[in-house]
C-alpha positions as CSV (number, residue, x, y, z in Angstrom):
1,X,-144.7,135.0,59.2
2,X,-147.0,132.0,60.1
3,X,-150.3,132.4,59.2
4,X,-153.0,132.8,62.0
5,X,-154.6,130.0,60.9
6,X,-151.8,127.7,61.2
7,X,-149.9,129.0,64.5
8,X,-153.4,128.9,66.4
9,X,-153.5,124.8,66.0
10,X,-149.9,124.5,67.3
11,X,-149.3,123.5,71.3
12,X,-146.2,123.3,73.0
13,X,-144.0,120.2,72.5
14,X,-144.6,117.4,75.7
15,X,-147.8,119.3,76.8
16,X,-151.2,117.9,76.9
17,X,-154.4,118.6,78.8
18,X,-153.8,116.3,81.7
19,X,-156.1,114.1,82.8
20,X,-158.3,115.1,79.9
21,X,-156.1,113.3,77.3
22,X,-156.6,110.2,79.4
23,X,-160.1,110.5,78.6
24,X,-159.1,110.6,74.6
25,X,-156.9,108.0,74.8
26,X,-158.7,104.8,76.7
27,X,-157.7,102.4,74.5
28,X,-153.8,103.3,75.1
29,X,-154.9,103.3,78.8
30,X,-156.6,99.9,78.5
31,X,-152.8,98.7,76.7
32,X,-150.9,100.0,79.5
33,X,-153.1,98.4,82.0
34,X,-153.2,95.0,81.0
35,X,-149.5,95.6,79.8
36,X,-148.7,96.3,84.1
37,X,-151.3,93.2,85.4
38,X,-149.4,90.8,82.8
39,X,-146.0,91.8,83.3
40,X,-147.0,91.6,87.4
41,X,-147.2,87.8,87.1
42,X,-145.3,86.7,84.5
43,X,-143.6,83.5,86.1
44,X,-145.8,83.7,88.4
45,X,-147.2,80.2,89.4
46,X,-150.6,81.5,91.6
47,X,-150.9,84.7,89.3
48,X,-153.8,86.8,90.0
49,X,-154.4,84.4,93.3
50,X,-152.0,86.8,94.9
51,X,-154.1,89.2,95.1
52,X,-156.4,86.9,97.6
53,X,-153.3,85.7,99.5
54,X,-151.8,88.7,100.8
55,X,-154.1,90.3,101.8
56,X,-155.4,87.4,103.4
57,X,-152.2,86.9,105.5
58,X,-151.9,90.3,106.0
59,X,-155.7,90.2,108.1
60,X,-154.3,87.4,110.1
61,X,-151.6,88.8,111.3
62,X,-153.5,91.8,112.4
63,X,-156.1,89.9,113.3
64,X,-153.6,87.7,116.2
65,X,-151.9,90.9,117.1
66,X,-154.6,93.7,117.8
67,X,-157.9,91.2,117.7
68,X,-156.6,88.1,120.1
69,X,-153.3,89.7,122.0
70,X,-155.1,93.1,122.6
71,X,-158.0,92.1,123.1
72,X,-159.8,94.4,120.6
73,X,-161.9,91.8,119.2
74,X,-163.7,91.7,122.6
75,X,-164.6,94.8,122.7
76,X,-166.0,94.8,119.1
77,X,-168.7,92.8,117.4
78,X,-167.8,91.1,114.5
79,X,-163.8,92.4,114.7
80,X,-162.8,90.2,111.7
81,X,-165.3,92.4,109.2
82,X,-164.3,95.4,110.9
83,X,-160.7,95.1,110.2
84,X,-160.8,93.7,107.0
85,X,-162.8,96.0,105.5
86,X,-160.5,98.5,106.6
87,X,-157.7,96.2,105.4
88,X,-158.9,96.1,101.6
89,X,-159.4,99.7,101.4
90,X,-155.9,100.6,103.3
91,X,-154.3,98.1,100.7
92,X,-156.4,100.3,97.1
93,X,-154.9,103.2,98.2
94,X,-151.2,101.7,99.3
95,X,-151.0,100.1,96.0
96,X,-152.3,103.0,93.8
97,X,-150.3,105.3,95.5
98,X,-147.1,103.5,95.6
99,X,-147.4,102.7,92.0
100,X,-148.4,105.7,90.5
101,X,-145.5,107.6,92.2
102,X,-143.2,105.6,90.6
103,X,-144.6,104.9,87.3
104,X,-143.2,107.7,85.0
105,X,-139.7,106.5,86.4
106,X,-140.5,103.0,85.6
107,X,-141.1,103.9,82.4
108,X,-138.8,106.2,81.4
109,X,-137.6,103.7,78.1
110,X,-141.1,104.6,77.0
111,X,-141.2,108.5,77.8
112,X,-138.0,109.4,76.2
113,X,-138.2,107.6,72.4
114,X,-142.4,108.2,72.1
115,X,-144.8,111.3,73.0
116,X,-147.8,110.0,74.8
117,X,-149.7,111.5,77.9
118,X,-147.6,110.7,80.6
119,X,-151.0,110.8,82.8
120,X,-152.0,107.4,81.5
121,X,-149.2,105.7,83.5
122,X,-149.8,107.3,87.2
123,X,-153.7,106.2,86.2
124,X,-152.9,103.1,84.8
125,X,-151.5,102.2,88.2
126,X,-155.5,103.1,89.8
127,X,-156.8,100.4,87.6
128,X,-154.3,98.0,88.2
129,X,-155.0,98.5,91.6
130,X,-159.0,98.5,91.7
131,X,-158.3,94.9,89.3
132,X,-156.3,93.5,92.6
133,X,-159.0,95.2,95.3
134,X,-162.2,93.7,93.5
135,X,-161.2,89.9,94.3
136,X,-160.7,91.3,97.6
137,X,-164.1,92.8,98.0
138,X,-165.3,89.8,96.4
139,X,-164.1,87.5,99.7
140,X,-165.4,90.6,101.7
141,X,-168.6,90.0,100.8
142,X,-168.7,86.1,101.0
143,X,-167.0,87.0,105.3
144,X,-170.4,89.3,105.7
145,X,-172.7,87.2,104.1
146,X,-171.9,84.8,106.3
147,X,-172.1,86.8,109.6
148,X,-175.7,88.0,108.2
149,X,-175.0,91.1,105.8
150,X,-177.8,92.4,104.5
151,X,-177.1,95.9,102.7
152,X,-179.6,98.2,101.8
153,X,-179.2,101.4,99.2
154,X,-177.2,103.8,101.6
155,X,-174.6,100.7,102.2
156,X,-174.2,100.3,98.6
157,X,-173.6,103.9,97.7
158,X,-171.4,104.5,100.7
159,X,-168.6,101.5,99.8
160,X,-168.9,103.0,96.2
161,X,-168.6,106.4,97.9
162,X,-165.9,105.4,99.7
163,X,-163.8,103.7,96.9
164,X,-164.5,106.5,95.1
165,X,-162.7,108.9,97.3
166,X,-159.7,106.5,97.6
167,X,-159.4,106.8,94.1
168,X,-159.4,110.3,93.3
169,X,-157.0,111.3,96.5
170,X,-154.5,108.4,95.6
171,X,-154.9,109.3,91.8
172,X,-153.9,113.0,93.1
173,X,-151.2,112.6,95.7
174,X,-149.5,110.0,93.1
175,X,-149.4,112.7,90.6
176,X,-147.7,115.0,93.0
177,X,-145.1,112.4,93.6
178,X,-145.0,110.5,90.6
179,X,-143.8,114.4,89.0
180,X,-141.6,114.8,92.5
181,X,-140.2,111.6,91.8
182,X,-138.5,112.5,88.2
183,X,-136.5,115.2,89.9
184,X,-135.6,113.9,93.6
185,X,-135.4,110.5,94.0
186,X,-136.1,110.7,97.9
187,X,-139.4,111.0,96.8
188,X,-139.9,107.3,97.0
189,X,-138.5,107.1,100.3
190,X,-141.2,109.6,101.3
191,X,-144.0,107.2,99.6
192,X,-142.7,104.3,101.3
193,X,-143.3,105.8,104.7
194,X,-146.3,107.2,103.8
195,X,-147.4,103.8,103.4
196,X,-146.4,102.3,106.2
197,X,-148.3,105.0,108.1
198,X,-151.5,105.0,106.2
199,X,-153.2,102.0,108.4
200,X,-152.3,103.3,111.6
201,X,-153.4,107.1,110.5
202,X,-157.0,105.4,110.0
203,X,-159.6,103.7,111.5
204,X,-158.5,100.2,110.6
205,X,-157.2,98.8,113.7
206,X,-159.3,100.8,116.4
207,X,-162.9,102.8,116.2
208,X,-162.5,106.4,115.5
209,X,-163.7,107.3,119.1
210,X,-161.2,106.3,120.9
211,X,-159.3,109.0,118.6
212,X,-162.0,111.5,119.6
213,X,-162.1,111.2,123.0
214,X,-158.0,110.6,123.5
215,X,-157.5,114.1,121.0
216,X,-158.5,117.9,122.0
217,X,-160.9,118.8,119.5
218,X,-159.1,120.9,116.9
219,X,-156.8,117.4,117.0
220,X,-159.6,115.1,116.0
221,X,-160.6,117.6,113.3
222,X,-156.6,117.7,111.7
223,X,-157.7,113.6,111.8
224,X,-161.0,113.4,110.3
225,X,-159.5,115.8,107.3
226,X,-157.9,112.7,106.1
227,X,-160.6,111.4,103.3
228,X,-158.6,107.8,104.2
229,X,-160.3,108.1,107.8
230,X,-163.9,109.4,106.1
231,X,-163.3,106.6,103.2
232,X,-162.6,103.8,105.8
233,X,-165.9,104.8,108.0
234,X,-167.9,104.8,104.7
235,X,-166.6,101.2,104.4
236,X,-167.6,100.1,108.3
237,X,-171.0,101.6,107.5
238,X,-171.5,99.7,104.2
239,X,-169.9,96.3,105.4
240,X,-169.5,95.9,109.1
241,X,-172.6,98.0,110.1
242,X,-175.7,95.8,108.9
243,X,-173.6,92.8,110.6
244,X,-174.1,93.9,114.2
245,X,-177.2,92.9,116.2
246,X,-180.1,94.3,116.3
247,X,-179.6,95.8,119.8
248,X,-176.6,97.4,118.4
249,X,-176.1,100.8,119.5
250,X,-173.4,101.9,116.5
251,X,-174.1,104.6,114.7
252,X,-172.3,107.3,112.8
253,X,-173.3,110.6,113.8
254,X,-175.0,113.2,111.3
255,X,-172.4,115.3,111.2
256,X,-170.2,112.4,109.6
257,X,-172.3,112.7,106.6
258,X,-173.5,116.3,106.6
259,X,-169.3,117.4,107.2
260,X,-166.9,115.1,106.8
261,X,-168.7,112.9,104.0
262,X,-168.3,116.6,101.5
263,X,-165.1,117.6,103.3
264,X,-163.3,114.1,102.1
265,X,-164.6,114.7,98.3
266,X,-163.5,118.3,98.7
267,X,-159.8,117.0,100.3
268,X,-159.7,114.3,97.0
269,X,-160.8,116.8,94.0
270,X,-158.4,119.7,95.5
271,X,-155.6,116.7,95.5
272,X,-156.4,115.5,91.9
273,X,-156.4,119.3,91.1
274,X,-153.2,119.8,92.5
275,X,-151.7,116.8,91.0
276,X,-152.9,117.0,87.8
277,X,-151.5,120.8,87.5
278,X,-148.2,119.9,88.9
279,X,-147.7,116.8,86.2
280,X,-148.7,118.9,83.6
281,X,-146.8,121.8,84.5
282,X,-143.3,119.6,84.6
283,X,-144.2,116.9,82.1
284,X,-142.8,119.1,79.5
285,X,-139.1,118.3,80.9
286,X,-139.8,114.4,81.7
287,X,-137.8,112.7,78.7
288,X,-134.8,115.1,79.5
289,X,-135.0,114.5,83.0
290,X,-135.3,111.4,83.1
């Protein structure tokens, strides 16, 4: 018979504590990281200058489509901040998502010779990610600076609010799908066309009250449960807010931040909950899986 003492520090093969063991194991998530952002570019002749091109291209496009041939930019001050700041947080999540839903399957080589926690690669995807969205808030800025952004302390904390959110609900829908993933392989058919929804599901390319008054009200509500749609507002408030004149009459209602501001962090964490106890239910059967 096994001693007490002995059987009580044994754990199940191919189970860990989830996102915990991230936490114990930075350094490995720091390896894995750079491992993805060099392996992203090798041959690459503009490297990390990608990250400024597409989504620069991708603004113009939308920017000549909705902005000049609809005529949304007419009806909107300062369009080009609007929709770009909507762009680069539509583009975090797109990335994080896509990546972490496909990440233990990318690295299956890895998974099936070596025990490590199979968390670090669906998060190593959300850093990779926020590495490509800072140069993007970084020509962001310069855009609002120059159309006379001047941010106070509730600007600042609600784009760091606001990236925060995107984090934790891409970090916990790409759980769910990076574990959905290993066993059907549809599952990144799914991803891709959540994706290609994800702009048009959020204020990006219109205000959110045209959706408010074209929707009956229990509608409108189903929509602003979507932290994406909360997230992206936080953005407009922090960028595209202190651009407007002074004679503006924008403003978010207080019910956005007394409601929907806690109901998007609610929506995220119960995500990341979700995900994190799916993974580490299946992780177990990964390597055999796989």
């Amino acid at each position: 018979m096994t001693p007490p003492e002995v059987a009580t520090g044994l754990v199940a093969p191919g189970r860990g504590r989830g996102l915990l063991d991230v936490h114990r194991n930075r350094y490995l998530l720091s390896l894995i990281t750079r491992k993805e952002i060099q392996v992203r570019y090798r041959g690459s002749v503009l490297g990390i200058l990608w990250s400024y091109i597409k989504p620069a291209m991708q603004f113009a496009v939308f920017f000549v489509a909705m902005g000049l041939f609809l005529g949304l930019n007419r009806g909107l001050e300062n369009y080009a901040v609007y929709l770009f700041s909507g762009i680069i947080l539509m583009n975090l999540f797109n990335e994080s998502f896509r990546n972490a839903a496909r990440s233990v399957v990318e690295n299956y080589n890895l998974i099936k010779k070596i025990y490590l926690p199979r968390e670090l690669f669906p998060v190593s995807s959300l850093w990779v990610a926020l590495a490509h969205f800072f140069p993007q808030v970084v020509v962001l800025v310069v855009a609002c600076l120059f159309f006379g952004w001047v941010p106070g302390l509730a600007q600042v904390g609600a784009v760091l609010l606001g990236t925060a959110i995107v984090a934790v609900f891409s970090l916990g829908i790409g759980l769910l799908f990076a574990t959905a993933n290993v066993f059907f392989r549809d599952a990144e058919n799914i991803v891709e066309l959540l994706v290609m929804i994800t702009t048009w599901a959020s204020p990006v390319l219109y205000t959110w009250t045209m959706v408010r008054d074209a929707m009956a009200p229990w509608m409108f509500a189903l929509y602003m449960l979507n932290p994406l749609t909360v997230a992206t507002e936080l953005f407009h408030f922090g960028f595209w807010q202190p651009t407007l004149d002074a004679s503006s009459t924008w403003a978010l209602p207080d019910a956005f931040f007394s409601l929907w501001v806690p109901v998007a962090i609610g929506v995220s964490l119960l995500f990341l909950f979700l995900g994190d106890l799916a993974f580490r239910r299946h992780e177990g059967t990964f390597a055999q899986e796989l």
